[in-house]
Backbone as JSON Lines, residues from 0, in Angstrom:
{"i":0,"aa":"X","n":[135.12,-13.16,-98.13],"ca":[134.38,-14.32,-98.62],"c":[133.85,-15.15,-97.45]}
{"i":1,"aa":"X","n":[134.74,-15.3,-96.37],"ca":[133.93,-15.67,-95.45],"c":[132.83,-15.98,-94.3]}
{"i":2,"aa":"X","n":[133.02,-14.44,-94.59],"ca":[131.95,-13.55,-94.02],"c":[130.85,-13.56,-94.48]}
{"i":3,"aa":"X","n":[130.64,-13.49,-95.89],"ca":[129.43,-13.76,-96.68],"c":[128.94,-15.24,-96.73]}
{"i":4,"aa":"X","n":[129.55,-16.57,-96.32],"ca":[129.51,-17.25,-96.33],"c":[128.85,-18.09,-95.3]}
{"i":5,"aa":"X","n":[129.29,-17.0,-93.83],"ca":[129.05,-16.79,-92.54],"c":[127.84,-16.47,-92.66]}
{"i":6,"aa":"X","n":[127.24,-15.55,-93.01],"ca":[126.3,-14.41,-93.35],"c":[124.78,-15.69,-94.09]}
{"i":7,"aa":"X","n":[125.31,-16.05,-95.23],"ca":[124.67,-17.09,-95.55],"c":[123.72,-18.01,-94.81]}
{"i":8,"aa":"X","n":[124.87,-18.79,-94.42],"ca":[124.79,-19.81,-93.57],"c":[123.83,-19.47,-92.17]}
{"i":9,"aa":"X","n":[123.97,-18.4,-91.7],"ca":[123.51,-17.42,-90.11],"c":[121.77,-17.39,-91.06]}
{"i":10,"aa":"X","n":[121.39,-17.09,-91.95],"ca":[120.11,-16.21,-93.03],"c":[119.84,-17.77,-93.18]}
{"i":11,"aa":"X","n":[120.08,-18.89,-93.52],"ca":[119.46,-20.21,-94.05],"c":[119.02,-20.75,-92.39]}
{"i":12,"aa":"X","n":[119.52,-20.93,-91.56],"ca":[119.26,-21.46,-90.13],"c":[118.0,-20.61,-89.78]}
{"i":13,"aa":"X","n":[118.3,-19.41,-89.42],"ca":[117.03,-17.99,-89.06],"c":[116.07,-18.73,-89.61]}
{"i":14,"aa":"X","n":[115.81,-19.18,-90.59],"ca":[114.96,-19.56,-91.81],"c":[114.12,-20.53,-91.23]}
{"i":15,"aa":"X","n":[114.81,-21.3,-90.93],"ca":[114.17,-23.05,-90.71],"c":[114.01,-23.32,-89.09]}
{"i":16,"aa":"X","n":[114.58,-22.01,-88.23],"ca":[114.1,-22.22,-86.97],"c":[112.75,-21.57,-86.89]}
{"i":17,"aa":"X","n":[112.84,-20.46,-87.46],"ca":[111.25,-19.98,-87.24],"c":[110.07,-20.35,-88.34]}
{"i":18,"aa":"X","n":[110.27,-21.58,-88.74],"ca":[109.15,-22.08,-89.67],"c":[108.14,-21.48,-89.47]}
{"i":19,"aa":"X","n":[106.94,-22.32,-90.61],"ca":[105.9,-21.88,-90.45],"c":[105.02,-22.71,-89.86]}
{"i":20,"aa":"X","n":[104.29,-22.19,-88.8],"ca":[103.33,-23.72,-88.14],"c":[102.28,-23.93,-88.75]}
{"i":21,"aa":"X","n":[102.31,-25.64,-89.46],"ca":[101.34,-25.88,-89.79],"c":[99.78,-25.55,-89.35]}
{"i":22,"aa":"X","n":[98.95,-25.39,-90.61],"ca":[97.51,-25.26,-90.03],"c":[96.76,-25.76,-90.11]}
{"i":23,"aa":"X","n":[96.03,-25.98,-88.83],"ca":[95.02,-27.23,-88.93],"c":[93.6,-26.88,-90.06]}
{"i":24,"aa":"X","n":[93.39,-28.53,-90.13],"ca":[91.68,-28.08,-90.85],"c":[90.98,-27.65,-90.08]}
{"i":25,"aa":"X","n":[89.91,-27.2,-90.42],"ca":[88.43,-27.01,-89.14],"c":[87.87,-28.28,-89.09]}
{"i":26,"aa":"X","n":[86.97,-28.69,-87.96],"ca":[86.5,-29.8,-87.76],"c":[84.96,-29.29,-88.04]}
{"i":27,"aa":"X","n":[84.55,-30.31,-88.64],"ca":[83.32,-30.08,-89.42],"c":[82.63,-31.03,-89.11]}
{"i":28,"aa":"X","n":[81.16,-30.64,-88.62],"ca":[80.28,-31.31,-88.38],"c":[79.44,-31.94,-89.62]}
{"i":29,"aa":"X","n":[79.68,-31.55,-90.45],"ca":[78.76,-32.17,-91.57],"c":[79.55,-33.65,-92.49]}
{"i":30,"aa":"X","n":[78.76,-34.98,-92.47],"ca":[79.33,-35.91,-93.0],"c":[78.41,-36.33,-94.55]}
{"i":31,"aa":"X","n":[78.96,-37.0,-95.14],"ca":[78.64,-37.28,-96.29],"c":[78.26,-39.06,-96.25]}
{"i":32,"aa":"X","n":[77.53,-39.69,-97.15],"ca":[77.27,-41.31,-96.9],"c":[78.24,-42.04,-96.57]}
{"i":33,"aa":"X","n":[78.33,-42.53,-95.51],"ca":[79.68,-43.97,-95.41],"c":[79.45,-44.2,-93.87]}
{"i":34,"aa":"X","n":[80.12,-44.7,-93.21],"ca":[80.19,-45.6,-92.31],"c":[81.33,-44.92,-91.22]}
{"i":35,"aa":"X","n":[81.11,-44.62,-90.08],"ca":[81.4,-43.58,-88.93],"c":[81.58,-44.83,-88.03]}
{"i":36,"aa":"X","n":[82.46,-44.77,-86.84],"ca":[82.46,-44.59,-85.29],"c":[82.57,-43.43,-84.83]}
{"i":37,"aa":"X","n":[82.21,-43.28,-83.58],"ca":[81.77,-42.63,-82.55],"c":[83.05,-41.87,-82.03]}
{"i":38,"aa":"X","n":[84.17,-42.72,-82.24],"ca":[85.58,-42.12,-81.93],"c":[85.88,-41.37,-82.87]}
{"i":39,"aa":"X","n":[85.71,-41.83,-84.25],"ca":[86.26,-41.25,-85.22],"c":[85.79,-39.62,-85.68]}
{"i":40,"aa":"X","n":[84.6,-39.79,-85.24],"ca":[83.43,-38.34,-85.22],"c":[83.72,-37.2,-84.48]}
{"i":41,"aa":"X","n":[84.67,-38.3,-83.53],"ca":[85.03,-37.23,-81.92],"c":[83.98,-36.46,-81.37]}
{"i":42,"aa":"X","n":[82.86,-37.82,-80.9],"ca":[81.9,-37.23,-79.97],"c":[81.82,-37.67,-78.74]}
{"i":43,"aa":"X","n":[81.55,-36.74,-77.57],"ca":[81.91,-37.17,-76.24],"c":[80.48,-37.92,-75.87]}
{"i":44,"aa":"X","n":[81.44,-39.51,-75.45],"ca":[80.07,-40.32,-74.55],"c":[79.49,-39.55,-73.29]}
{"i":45,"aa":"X","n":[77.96,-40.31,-73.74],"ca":[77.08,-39.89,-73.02],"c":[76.48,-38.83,-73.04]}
{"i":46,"aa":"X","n":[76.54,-38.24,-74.4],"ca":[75.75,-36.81,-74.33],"c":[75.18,-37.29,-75.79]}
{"i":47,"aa":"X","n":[73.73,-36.18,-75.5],"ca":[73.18,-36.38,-76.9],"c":[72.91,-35.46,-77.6]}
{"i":48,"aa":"X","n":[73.24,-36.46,-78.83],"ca":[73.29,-35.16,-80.1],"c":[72.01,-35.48,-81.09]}
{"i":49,"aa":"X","n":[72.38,-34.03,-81.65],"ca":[71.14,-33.91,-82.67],"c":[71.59,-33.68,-84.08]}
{"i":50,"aa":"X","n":[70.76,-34.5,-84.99],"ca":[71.11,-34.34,-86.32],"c":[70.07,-33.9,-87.37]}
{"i":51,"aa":"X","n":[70.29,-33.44,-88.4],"ca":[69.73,-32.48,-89.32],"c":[70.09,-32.6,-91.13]}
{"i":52,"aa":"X","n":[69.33,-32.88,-91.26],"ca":[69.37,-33.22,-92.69],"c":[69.52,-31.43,-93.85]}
{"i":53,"aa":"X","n":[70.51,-31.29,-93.98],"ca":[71.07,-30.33,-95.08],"c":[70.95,-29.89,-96.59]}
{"i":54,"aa":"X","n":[70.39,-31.04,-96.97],"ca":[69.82,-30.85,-98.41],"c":[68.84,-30.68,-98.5]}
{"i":55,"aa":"X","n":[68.56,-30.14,-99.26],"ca":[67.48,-29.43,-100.21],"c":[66.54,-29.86,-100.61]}
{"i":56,"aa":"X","n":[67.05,-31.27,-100.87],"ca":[66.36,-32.39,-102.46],"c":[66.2,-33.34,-101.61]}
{"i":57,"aa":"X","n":[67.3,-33.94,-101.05],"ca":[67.2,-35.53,-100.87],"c":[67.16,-35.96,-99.88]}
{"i":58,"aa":"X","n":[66.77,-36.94,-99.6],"ca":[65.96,-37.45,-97.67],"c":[67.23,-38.16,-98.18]}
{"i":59,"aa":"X","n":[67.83,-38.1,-96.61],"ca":[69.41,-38.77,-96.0],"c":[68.6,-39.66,-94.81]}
{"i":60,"aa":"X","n":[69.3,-40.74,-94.22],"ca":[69.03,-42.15,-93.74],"c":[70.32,-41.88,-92.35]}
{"i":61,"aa":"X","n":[70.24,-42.29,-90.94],"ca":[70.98,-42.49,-90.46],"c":[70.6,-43.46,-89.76]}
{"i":62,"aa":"X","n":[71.31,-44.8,-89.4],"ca":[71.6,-45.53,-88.24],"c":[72.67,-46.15,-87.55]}
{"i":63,"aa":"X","n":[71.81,-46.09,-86.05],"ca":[73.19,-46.25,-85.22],"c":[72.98,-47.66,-84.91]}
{"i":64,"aa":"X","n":[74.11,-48.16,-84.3],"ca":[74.72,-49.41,-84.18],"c":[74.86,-49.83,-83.16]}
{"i":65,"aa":"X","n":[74.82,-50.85,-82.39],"ca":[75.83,-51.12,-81.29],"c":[77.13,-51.74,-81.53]}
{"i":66,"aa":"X","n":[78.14,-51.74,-80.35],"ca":[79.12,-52.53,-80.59],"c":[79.16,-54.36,-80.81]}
{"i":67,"aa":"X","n":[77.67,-55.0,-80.78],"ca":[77.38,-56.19,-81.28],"c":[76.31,-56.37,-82.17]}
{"i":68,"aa":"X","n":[76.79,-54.99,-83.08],"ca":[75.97,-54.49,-84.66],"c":[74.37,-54.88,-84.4]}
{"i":69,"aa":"X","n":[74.15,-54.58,-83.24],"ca":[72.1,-54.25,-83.32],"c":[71.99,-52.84,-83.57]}
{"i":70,"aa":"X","n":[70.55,-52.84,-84.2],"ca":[70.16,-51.41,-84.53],"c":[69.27,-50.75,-83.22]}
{"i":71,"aa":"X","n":[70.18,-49.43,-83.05],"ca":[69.68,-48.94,-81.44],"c":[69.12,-47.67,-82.17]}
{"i":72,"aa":"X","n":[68.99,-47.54,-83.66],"ca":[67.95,-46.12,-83.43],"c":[68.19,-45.94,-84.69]}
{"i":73,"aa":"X","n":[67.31,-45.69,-86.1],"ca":[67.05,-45.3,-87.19],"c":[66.25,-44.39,-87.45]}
{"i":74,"aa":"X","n":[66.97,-43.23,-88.47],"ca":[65.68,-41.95,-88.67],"c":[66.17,-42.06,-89.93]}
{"i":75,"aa":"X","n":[65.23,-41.51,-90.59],"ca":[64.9,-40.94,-92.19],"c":[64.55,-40.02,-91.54]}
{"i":76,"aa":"X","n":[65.15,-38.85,-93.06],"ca":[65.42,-37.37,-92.67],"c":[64.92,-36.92,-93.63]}
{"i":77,"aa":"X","n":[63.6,-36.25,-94.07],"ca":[63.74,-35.28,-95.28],"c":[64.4,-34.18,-95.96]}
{"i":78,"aa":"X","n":[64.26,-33.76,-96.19],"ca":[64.99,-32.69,-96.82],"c":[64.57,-31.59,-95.72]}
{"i":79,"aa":"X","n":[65.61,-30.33,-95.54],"ca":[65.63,-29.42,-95.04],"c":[64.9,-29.22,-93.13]}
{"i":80,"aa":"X","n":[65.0,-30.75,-92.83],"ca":[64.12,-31.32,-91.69],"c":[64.75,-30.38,-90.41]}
{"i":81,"aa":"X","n":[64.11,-30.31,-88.86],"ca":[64.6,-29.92,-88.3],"c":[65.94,-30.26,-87.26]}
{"i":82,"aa":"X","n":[66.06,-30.25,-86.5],"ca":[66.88,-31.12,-85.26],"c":[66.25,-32.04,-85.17]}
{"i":83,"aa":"X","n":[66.8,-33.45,-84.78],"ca":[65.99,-34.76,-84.2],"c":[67.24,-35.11,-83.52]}
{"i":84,"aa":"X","n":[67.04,-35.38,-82.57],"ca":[67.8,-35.88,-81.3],"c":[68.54,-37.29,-81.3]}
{"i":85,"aa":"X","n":[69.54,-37.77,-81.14],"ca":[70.23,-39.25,-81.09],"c":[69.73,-40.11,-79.54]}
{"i":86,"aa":"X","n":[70.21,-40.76,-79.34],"ca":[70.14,-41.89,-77.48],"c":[71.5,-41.17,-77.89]}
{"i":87,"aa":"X","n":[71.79,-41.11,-75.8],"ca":[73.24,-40.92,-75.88],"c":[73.97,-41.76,-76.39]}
{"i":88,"aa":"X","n":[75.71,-41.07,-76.9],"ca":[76.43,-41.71,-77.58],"c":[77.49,-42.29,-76.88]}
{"i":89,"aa":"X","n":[77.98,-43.76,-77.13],"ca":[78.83,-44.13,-76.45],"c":[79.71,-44.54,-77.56]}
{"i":90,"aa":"X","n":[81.45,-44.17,-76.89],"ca":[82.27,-44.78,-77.93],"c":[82.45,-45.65,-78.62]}
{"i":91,"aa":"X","n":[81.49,-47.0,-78.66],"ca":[81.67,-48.19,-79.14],"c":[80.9,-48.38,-80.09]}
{"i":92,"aa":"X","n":[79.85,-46.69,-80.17],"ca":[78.68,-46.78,-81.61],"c":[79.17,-46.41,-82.78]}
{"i":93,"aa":"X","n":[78.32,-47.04,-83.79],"ca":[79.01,-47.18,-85.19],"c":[77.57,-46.51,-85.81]}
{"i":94,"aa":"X","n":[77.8,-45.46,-86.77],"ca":[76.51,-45.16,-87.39],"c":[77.13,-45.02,-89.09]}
{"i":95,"aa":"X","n":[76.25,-45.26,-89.87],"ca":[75.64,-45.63,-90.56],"c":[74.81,-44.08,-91.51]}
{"i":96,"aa":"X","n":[75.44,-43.32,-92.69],"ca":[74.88,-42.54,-92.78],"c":[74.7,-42.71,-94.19]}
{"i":97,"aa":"X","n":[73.21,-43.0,-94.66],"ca":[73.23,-42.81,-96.7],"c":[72.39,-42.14,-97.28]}
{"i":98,"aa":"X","n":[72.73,-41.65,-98.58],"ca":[71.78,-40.74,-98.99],"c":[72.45,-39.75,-99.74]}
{"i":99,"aa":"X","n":[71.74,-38.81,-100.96],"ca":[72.71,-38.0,-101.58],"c":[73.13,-36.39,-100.82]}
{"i":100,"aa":"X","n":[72.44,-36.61,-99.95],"ca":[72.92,-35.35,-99.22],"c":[73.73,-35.23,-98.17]}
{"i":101,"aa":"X","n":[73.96,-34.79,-96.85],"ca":[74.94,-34.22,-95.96],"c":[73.81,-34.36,-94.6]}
{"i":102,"aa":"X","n":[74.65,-34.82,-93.61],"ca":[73.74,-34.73,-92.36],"c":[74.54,-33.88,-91.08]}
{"i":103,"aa":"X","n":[74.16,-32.74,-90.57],"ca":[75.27,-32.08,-89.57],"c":[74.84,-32.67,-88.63]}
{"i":104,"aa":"X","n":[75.71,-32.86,-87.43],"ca":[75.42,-33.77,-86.41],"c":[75.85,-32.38,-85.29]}
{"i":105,"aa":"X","n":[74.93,-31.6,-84.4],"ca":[75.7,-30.8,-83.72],"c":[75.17,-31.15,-81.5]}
């Protein structure tokens, strides 16, 4: 009996040392309408990015911000539009994305 008990106990530990490692999400470039920082996006200052309107149907709206909320750059996007380029991005920008569609930022 002790042995099995032993045995047990040895089979429940094995168990919980070699868990399973959590898995991350993918990080996805595509955002939906609401209200972003620059940190939160995890985009590296000083480089510039380009964004692209994803839907089909509906012209999506983006603007960026400064950190003393002036507007440093607004595009309207039509539908299925190409790349359009941002000003570089610095961590302290806040953008601003509305509209019924999806904008990838790559």
């Amino acid at each position: 009996m002790k042995k099995i008990v032993t045995f047990l106990v040895f089979i429940c530990l094995s168990f919980n040392i070699f868990g399973i490692a959590p898995h991350a999400q993918p990080i996805t470039n595509t955002f939906k309408e609401g209200i972003y920082s620059a940190t939160t996006l995890n985009l590296e200052p000083n480089k510039i990015y380009s964004v692209q309107n994803t839907s089909k149907e509906h012209t999506m709206h983006i603007t960026v911000y400064d950190d003393h909320q002036v507007i440093l750059e607004y595009l309207r996007l039509e539908p299925n539009t190409g790349k359009q380029n941002l000003l570089p991005i610095k961590p302290t920008y806040n953008f601003v994305v509305f509209g019924k569609g999806d904008i990838f930022i790559s």
